[in-house]
C-alpha positions in Angstrom: 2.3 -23.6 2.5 4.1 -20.4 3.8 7.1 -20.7 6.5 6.2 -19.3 9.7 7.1 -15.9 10.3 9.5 -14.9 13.1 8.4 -11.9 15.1 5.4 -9.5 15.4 2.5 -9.8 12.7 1.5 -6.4 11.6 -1.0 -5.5 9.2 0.2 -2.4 7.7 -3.0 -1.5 5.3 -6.0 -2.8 3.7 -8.0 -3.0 0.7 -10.4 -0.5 1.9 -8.3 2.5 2.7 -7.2 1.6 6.1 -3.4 2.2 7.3 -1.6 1.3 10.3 -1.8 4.2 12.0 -0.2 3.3 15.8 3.0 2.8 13.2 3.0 4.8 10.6 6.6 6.3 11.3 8.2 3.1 11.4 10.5 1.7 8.4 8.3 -1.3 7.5 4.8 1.1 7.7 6.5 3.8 5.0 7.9 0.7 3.1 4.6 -1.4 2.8 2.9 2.4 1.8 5.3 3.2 -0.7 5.1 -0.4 -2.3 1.3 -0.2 -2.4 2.0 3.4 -4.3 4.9 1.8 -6.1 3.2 -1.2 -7.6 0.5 1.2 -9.2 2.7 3.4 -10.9 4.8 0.1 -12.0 1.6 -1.3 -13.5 0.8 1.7 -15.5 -1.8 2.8 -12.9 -3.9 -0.9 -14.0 -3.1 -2.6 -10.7 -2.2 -2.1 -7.0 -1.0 -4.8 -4.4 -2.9 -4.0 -1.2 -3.3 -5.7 2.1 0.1 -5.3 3.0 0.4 -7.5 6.0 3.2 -9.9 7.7 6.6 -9.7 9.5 9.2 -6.9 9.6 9.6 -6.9 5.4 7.9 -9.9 4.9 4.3 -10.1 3.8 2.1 -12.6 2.9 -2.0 -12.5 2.2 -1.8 -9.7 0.0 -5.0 -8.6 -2.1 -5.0 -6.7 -5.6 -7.3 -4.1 -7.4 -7.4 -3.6 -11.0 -9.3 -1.2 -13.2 -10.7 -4.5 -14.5 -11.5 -6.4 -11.4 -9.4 -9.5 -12.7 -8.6 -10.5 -8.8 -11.5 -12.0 -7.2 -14.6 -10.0 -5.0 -11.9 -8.4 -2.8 -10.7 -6.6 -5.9 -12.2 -3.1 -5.1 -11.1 -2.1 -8.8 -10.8 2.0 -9.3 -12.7 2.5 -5.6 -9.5 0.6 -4.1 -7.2 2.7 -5.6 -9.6 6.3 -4.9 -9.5 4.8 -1.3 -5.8 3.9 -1.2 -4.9 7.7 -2.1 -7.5 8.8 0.3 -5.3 8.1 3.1 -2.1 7.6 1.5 0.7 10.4 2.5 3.7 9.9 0.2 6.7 9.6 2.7 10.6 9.8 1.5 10.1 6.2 -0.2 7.8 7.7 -2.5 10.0 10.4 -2.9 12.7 8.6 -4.1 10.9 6.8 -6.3 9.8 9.8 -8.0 6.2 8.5 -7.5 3.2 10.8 -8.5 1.9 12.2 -6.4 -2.1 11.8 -6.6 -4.3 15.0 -5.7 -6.0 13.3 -3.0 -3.1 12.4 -1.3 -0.7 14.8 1.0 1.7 17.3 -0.4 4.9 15.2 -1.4 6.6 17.5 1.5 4.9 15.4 3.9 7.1 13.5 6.3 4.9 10.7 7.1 
């Protein structure tokens, strides 16, 4: 069982493409973003935690793709990740990181 979590809930994307887009300049939007992009590049471009959802920086109910579908039905595999870059704009997280920047995704100039 998960402690409650102080503070507003926010769900900050999804495994289906969608991102929080009444917040999207906010530290804990670009965060969640760049962890989603993060956690693909990390994986060797196999996995991606999705779902992002929670508390300021903490998260909880997360979901995962895989180019294998090893995570249950809500593993989107490949189509999760197409959709994540869809509307993924790297922000200066991403940046930082030296994350690729996909082709679908905004120019790495992007602000957002």
């Amino acid at each position: 069982i998960e402690d409650a979590l102080n503070g507003k809930y926010e769900k900050w994307n999804s495994n289906n493409g969608y991102v929080n887009s009444d917040d999207t300049e906010s530290q804990a939007c670009r965060v969640a973003q760049a962890f989603s992009h993060f956690s693909h590049e990390a994986s060797s471009q196999q996995e991606m935690v999705v779902d992002i959802q929670g508390s300021g920086f903490t998260y909880t109910d997360p979901q995962l793709h895989s180019v294998k579908g090893e995570f249950g039905r809500a593993d989107r595999k490949t189509l999760g990740f197409k959709d994540f870059f869809r509307t993924h704009k790297c922000n200066g997280i991403c940046r930082v990181l030296n994350l690729q920047n996909h082709c679908c995704s905004a120019p790495l100039s992007s602000t957002v």
